[in-house]
GURODO-221590 format. One record per residue (C-alpha): residue number from 1; x negated, y, z negated; residue in one letter. Coordinates in pm, 1 decimal, always signed. Layout:
BEGIN
+-----+----------+----------+----------+---+
:   k :        u :        v :        w : r :
+-----+----------+----------+----------+---+
: NUM :        X :        Y :        Z : a :
...
+-----+----------+----------+----------+---+
This chain:
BEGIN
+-----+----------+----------+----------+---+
:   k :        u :        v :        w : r :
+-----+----------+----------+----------+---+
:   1 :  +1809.7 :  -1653.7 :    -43.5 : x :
:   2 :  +1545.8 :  -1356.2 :    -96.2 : x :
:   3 :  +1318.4 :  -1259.8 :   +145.0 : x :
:   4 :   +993.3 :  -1039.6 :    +83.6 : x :
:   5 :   +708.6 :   -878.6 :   +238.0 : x :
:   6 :   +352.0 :   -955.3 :   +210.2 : x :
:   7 :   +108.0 :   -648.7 :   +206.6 : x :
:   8 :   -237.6 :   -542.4 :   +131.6 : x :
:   9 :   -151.6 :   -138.3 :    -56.4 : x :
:  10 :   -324.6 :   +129.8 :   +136.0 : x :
:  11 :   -538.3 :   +408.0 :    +12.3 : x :
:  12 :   -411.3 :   +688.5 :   -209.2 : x :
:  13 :   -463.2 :   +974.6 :    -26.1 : x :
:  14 :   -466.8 :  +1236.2 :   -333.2 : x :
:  15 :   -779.7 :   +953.3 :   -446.9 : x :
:  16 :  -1148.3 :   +888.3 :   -329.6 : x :
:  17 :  -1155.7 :   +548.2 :   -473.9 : x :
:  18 :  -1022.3 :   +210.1 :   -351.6 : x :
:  19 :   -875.6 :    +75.2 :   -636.7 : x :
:  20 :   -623.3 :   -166.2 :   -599.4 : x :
:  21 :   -626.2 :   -183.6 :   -199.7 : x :
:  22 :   -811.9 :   -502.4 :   -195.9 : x :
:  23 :   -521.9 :   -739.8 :   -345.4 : x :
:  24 :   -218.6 :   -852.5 :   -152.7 : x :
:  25 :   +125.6 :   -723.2 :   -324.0 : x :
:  26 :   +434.9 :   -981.4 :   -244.5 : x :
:  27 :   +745.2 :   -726.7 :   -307.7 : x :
:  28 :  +1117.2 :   -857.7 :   -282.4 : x :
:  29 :  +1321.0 :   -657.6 :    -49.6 : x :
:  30 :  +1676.6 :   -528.0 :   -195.0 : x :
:  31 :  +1938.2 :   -719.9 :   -166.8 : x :
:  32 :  +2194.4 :   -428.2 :   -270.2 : x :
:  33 :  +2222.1 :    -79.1 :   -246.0 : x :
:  34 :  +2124.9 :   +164.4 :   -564.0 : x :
:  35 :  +2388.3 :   +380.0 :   -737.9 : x :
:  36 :  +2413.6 :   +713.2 :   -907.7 : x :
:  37 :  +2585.7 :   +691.5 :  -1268.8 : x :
:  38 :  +2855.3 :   +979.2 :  -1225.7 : x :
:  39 :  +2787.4 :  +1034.7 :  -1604.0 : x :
:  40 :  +2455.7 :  +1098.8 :  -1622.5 : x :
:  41 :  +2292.6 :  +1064.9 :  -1253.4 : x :
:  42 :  +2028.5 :   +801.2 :  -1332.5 : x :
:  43 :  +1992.9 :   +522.3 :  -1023.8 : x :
:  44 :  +2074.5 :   +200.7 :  -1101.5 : x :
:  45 :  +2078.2 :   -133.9 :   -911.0 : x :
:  46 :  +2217.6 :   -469.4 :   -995.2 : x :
:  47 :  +1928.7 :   -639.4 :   -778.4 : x :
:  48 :  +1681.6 :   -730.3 :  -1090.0 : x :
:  49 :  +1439.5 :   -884.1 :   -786.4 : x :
:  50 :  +1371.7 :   -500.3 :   -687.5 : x :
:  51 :  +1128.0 :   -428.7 :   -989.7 : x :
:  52 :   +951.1 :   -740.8 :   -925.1 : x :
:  53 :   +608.7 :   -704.7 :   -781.0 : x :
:  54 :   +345.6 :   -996.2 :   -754.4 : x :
:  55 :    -53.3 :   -931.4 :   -642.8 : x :
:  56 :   -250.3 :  -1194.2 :   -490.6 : x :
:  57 :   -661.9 :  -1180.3 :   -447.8 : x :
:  58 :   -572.0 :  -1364.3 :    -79.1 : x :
:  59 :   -346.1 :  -1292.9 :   +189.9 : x :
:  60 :   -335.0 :  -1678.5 :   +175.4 : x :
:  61 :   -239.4 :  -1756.9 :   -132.5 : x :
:  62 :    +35.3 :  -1498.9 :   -138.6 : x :
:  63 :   +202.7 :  -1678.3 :   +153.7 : x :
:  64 :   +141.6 :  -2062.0 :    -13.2 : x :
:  65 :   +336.6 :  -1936.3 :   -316.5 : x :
:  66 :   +594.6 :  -1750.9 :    -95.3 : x :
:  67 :   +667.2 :  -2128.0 :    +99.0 : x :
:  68 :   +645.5 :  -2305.7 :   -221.4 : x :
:  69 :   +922.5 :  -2095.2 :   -396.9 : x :
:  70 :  +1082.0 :  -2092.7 :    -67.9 : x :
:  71 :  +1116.6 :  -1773.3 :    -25.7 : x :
:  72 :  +1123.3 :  -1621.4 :   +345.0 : x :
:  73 :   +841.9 :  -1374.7 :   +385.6 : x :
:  74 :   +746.0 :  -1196.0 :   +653.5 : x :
:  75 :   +338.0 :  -1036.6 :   +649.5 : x :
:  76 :   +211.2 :   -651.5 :   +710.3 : x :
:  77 :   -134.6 :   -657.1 :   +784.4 : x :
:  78 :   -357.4 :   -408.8 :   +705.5 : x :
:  79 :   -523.7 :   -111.4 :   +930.1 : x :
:  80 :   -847.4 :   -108.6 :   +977.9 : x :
:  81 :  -1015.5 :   +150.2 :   +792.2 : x :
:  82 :  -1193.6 :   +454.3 :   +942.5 : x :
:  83 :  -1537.8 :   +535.5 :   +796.2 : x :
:  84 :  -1586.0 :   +848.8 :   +757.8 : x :
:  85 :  -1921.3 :  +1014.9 :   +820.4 : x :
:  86 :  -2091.2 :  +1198.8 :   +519.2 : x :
:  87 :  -2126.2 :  +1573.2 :   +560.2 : x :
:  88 :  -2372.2 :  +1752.6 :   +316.2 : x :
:  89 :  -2353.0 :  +2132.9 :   +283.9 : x :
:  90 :  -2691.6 :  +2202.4 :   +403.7 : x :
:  91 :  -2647.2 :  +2062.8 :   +722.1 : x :
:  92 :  -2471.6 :  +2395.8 :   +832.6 : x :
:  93 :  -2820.4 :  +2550.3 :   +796.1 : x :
:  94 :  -3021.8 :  +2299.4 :   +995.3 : x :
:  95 :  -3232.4 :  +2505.2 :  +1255.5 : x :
:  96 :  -3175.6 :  +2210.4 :  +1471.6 : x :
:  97 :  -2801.1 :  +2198.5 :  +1483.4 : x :
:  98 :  -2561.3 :  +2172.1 :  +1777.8 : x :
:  99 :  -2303.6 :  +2385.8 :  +1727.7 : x :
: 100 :  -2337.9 :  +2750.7 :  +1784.8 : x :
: 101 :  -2337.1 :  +3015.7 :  +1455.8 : x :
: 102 :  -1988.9 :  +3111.6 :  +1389.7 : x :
: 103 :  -2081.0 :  +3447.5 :  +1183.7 : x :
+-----+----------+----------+----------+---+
C-alpha cells in the first residue's frame, strides 16, 4: 500500500511571482531507499511511484481521488501568507518621515 502527502507548493523565494502555488500537488512518499551506481555515481531507485507527481485545482478533490484509489494520504496545509508592505524609494526623502536621517 502507498501512502502520499497532499500539499499546496509554497513560494519560490529566488521569484516575485506566484505561479504554481495555487494548485494542490499529491506526491507519493518513497517506499525504498536511492542508490549510487558504483560505476558511474548516478542515483537510482527502484520505487517508479517517486517521480510521480499529481496537481489538483482543490484541496478537495485531491483527497476524493486519494480515497478512491485508496491510497492513504495524509494533508499539509498551507501558511498563511504575509503581505508585504510596498516601499517606494522616495519615501526616504519624505520631510514628514519618522525615522531620524542616518547620514
Amino acid at each position: 500500500m502507498s501512502s502520499a502527502r497532499i500539499f499546496r507548493p509554497s513560494k519560490d523565494a529566488s521569484q516575485s511571482g506566484l505561479a504554481r502555488t495555487k494548485q494542490w500537488v499529491l506526491e507519493f512518499d518513497r517506499t525504498s531507499r536511492r542508490e549510487a551506481d558504483p560505476l558511474m555515481g548516478w542515483t537510482s531507485s527502484s520505487d517508479m511511484l517517486q517521480q510521480v507527481r499529481l496537481e489538483f485545482d482543490t484541496e478537495e478533490e485531491a483527497v476524493a481521488y486519494a480515497k478512491r484509489e485508496g491510497i492513504a494520504y495524509r494533508v499539509e496545509k498551507p501558511r498563511p501568507q504575509t503581505v508585504r508592505k510596498g516601499l517606494s524609494y522616495s519615501d526616504n526623502f519624505r520631510f514628514n518621515r519618522t525615522a531620524p536621517w542616518t547620514h
